[in-house]
Structure formats: C-alpha cells, structure tokens
C-alpha positions as CSV (number, residue, x, y, z in Angstrom):
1,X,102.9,103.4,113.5
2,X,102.1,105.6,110.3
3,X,98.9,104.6,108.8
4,X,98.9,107.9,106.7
5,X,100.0,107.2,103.1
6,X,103.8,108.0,103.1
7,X,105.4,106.9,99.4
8,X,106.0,109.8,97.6
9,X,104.9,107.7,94.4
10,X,102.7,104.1,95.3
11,X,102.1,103.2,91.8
12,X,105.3,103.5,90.7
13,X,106.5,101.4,93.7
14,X,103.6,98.7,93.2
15,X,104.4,98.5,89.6
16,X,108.2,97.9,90.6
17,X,106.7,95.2,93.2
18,X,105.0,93.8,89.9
19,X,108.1,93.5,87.9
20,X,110.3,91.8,90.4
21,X,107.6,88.9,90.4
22,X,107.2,88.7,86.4
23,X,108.5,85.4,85.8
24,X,108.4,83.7,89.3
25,X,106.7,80.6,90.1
26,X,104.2,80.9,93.2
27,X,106.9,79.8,95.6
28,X,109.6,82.2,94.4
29,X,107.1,85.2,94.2
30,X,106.3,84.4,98.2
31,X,109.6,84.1,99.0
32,X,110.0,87.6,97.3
33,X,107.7,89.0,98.8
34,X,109.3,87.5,102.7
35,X,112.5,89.1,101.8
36,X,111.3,92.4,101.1
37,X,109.4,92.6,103.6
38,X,112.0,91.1,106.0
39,X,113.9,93.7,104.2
40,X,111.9,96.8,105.1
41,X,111.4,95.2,108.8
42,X,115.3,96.0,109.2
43,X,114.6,99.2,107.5
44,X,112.2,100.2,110.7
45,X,114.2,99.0,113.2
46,X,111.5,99.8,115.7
47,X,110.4,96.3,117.5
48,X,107.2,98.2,118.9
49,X,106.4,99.3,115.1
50,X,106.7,96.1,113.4
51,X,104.7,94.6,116.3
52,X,101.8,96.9,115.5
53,X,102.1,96.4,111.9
54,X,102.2,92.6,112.2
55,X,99.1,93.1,114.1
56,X,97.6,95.1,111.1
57,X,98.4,93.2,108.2
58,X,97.0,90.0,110.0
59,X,93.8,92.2,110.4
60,X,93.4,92.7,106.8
C-alpha cells in the first residue's frame, strides 16, 4: 500500500470533494462519500490493498 503522497494536485482534489457535498444534507454527503470511495475501491482492484487501507483509515 502507498502511504507516500501520490495526487499530482490534493487541494484541487479536496476542493472538488468540497463541491460535490455543497448542498447535501448529512445523509446524502455520507452516502457520497461511500460511493466514491466504493468507487476508488474498484479503481485499486487489489483485495490485499484495500485490506490494508481499511485497516488504516480505521486507525485514524
């Protein structure tokens, strides 16, 4: 798993991730947030990978 910062541009993708939850309720901005990351799971494709970042984000 990369732990090395890897978006060519972060703040222009958080401020995207901002936008997309302008306007949402609580309960739409979660479910947002599910799909993109359900989303970028698919993306990886690696079951070992997403197993290890699982394990991260529930870390902190």
């Amino acid at each position: 798993m990369r732990t090395d910062p890897n978006i060519p541009d972060p703040d222009a993708t958080y401020a995207a991730i901002l936008e997309a939850n302008e306007g949402l309720s609580e309960a739409e901005s979660l479910r947002f947030a599910l799909r993109l990351a359900l989303i970028l799971a698919n993306q990886v494709g690696d079951q070992a990978v997403l197993m290890q970042a699982i394990q991260a984000a529930k870390a902190g």
